[in-house]
N, C-alpha and C positions, 0 to 999 in steps of 0.2 A: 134222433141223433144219427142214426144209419141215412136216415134219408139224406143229411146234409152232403155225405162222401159224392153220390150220383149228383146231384144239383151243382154241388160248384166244382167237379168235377168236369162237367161241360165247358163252364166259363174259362176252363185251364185248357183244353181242348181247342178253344177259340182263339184264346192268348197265345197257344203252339202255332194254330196256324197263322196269326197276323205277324209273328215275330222268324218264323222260320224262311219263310223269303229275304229277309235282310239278314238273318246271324247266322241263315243253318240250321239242322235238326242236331247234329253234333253237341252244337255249344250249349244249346239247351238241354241236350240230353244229358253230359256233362255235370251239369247246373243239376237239374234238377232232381234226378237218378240216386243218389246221396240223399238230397235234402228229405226224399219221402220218407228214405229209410227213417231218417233223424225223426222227421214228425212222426212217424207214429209209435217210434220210444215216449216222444213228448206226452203223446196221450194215457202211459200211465203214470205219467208224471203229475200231471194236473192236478192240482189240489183243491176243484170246485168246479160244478157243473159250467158256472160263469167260464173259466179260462176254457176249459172241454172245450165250448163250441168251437169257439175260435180255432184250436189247436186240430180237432176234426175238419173245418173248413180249411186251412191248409192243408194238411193231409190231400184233401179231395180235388182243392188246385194242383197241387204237384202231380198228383196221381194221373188228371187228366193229358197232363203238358208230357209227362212219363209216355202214357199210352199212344197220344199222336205221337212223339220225336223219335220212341223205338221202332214202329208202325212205318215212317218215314224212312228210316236208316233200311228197313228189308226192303223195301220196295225199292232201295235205290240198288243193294245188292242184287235182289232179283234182276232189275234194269241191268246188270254191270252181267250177267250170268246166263241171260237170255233163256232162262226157262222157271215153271214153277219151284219157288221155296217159301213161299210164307206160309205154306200149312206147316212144316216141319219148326218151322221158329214159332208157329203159337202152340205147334207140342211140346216145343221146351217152358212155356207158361206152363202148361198143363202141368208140366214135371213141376216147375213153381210153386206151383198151388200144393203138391203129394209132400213136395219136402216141407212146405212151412206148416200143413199137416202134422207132420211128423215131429216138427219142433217144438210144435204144442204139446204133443202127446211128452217128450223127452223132459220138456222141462217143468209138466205137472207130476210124473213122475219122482223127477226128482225132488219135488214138492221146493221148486222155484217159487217165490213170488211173480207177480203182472211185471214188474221190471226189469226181473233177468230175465223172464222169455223174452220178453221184445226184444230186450239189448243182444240177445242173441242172436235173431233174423235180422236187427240193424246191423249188429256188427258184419256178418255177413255179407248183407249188401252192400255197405257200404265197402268191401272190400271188393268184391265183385263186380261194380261200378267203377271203381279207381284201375283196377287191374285192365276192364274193358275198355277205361274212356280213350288212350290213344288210337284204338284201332278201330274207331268210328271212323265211315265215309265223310270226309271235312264239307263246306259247302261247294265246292267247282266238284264235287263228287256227285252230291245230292243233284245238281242241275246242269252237267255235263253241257261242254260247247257243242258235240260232237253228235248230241241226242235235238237238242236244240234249234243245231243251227245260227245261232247268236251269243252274243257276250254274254257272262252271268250275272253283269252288270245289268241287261234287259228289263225292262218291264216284264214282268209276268204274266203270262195269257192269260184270257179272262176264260175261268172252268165253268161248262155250263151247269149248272143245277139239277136238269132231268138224269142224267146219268145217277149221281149222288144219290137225289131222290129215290131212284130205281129200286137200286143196290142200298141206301140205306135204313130205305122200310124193310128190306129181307134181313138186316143185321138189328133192327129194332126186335122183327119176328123171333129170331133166335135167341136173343136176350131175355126178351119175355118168356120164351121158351124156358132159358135156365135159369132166369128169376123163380119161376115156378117149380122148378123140381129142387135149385138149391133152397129155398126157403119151406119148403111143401113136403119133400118128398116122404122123409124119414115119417115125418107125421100123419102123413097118409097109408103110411103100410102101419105105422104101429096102431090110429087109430079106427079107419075104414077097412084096415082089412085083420083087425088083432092081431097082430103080431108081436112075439115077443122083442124085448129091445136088443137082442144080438142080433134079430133078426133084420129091422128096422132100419139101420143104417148104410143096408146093402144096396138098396135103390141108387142112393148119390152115388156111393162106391165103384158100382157097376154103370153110371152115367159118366162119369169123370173118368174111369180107365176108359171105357169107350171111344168116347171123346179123343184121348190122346190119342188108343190105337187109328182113330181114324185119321188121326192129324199125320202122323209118320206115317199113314201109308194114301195118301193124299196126293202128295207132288208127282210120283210115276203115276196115276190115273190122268190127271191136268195134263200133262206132259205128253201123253198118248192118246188121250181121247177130246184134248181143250177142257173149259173150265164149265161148259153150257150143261152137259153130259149128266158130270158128279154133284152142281147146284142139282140140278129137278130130280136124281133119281136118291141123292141126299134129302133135300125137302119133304121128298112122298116116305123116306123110310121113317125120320124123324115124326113126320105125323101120324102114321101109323104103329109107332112106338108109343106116342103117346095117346092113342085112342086104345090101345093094349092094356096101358096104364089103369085110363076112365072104366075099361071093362071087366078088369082081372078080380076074378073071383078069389082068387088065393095071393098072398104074398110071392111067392115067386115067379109070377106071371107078370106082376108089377115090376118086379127086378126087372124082369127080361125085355119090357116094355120102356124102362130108362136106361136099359142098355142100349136098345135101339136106336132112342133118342139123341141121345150122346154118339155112337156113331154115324149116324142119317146127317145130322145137322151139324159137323163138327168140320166140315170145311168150307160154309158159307161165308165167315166172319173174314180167316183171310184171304178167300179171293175176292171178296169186298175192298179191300182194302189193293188187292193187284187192281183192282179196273179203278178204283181211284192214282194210284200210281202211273196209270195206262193216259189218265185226264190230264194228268197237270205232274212238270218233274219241280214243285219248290216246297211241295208238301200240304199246300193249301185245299187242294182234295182231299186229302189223311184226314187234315184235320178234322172234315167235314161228316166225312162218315162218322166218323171215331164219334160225333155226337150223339148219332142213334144208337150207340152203345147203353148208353147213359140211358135216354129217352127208352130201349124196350124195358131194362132191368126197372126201371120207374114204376110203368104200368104193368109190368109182370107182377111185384109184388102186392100193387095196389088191387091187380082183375081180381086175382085168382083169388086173395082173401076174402073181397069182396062177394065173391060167387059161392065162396064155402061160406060166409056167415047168412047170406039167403036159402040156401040151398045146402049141398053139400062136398067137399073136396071131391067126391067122386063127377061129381057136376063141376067141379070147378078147373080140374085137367084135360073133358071134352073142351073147355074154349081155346089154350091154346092146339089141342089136334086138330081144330079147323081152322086156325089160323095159319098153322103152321103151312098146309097146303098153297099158301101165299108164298112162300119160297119158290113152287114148281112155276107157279105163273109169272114168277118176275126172271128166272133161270136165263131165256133169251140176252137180259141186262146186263149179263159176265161177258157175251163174248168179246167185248171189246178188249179185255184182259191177255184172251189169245192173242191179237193181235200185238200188243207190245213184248210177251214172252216170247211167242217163238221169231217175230222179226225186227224187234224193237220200232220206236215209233218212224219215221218223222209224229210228235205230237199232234201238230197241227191237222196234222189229215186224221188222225185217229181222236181228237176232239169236235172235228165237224161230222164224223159219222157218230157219233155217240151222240150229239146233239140234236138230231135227228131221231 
């Protein structure tokens, strides 16, 4: 049933970017910003596995068109701002993820049913979505004349693939990365390392605040040193967070081991998403990356299980800390990023050296 979210999540991903060159990231964001919240009220609503699916499978479409159209909208602010911000806009996710957290915890507390907690994070966004949707970049925003060079009426240049590629096996890398500690981690310290269950929960805890702290203090690093720098010296801490993990003898060595991880690897995703912004101004780079999103969380969940039902979770968080060291070697693949933050493009010349 989870798997359905990531898989047609993609195909929504795909739909953002073949519809965002003619409507905009706006109108779909608009659109569909709301509608996610609504679907997944819907799915405690469902009254049989039958409707479920379906109800999950939209879910997972909006989700995706969500992730490219807001993905799009920073990357057009960035452009509009001429320096790093999208680490600081996926800390406000971060913050996303602590509050609806916390609405879980509020509404079992008050010993809610599955329907008023949802409708509570619906109602929410959906208000939060209404309140934000006039002050989206409209489309002559998202594909500015003046960045261009041409009408916004234009064909859209054609993005090359090797960049994408580059930069979106390092955001597969990181996915997988937190595929496996969000699904893994807790179970790993209470089981491989005995730990009690106060205990136990600290790892993600301690990975997720990380994470954010690394996202806010992200943009003054890019901004000062370029984005080449904070990818490979993020990559190598993240990996060796998670090799801290595979070797900790004690539980709170694994904490400190997904603490590292969370913040090593917590500014790859969006300057992945700047040097897609740096490709192409109509959004159909966003989209593209945003697929490997999907793609690492996939075989994150599938490796690591995998590796723990032959072996064991302690053997099964050594594969992403070698993998993770893939981030340092694909590092060189940001700086194209630099180049549209600190001087904005002409595109064109900053899509033939990336093509190359």
């Amino acid at each position: 049933m989870l798997l359905v979210v990531p898989v047609v999540a993609g195909l929504g991903s795909v739909l953002a970017g073949h519809l965002a060159p003619r409507t905009g990231s706006a109108v779909l964001l608009r659109v569909a910003g709301p509608l996610v919240a609504l679907a997944v009220l819907a799915t405690g609503l469902a009254p049989s596995t039958a409707v479920l699916y379906p109800v999950v499978a939209l879910v997972g479409l909006l989700l995706g068109m969500v992730d490219a159209t807001m993905n799009m909208q920073g990357v057009a602010v960035e452009r509009r701002y001429g320096r790093s911000l999208l680490n600081s806009f996926h800390g406000a996710w971060s913050v996303g993820g602590v509050l609806g957290s916390l609405a879980a915890v509020l509404a079992h507390s008050l010993d809610w049913g599955l329907v008023a907690g949802l409708g509570l994070v619906a109602a929410v966004a959906v208000v939060v979505d209404l309140v934000a949707a006039p002050l989206l970049l409209d489309h002559r925003a998202d594909v500015p004349p003046s960045v261009t060079g041409a009408s916004t009426d234009a064909a859209p240049a054609r993005v090359p693939w090797r960049p994408v590629l580059l930069v979106g096996t390092a955001v597969a890398i990181v996915y997988l990365a937190d595929s496996a500690v969000s699904n893994w981690s807790t179970k790993y310290i209470a089981d491989a390392l005995a730990s009690t269950a106060e205990v136990a929960p600290l790892g993600l805890a301690a990975y997720l605040g990380c994470q954010l702290v690394g996202r806010l203090a992200a943009d003054a690093q890019v901004n000062r040193f370029g984005p080449v720098l904070p990818v490979a010296v993020g990559g190598l801490i993240g990996a060796t967070g998670l090799g801290l993990v595979a070797l900790a003898p004690v539980p709170w060595v694994a904490v400190l081991g997904f603490a590292a991880t969370g913040l090593g690897l917590s500014v790859v995703v969006p300057l992945s998403f700047s040097v897609a912004g740096a490709l192409d101004t109509t959004g159909v780079a966003v989209a593209r990356v945003n697929l490997f999103n999907y793609v690492g969380f996939v075989l994150g969940a599938g490796l690591i299980g995998g590796v723990a039902e032959l072996a064991s979770l302690r053997w099964a968080f050594t594969v992403p800390a070698v993998i993770a060291l893939g981030v340092v070697a694909l590092a060189p693949a940001y700086r194209v990023a630099a180049r549209a933050t600190r001087h904005g493009p002409p595109p064109a010349e900053v899509v033939r050296d990336a093509a190359r």
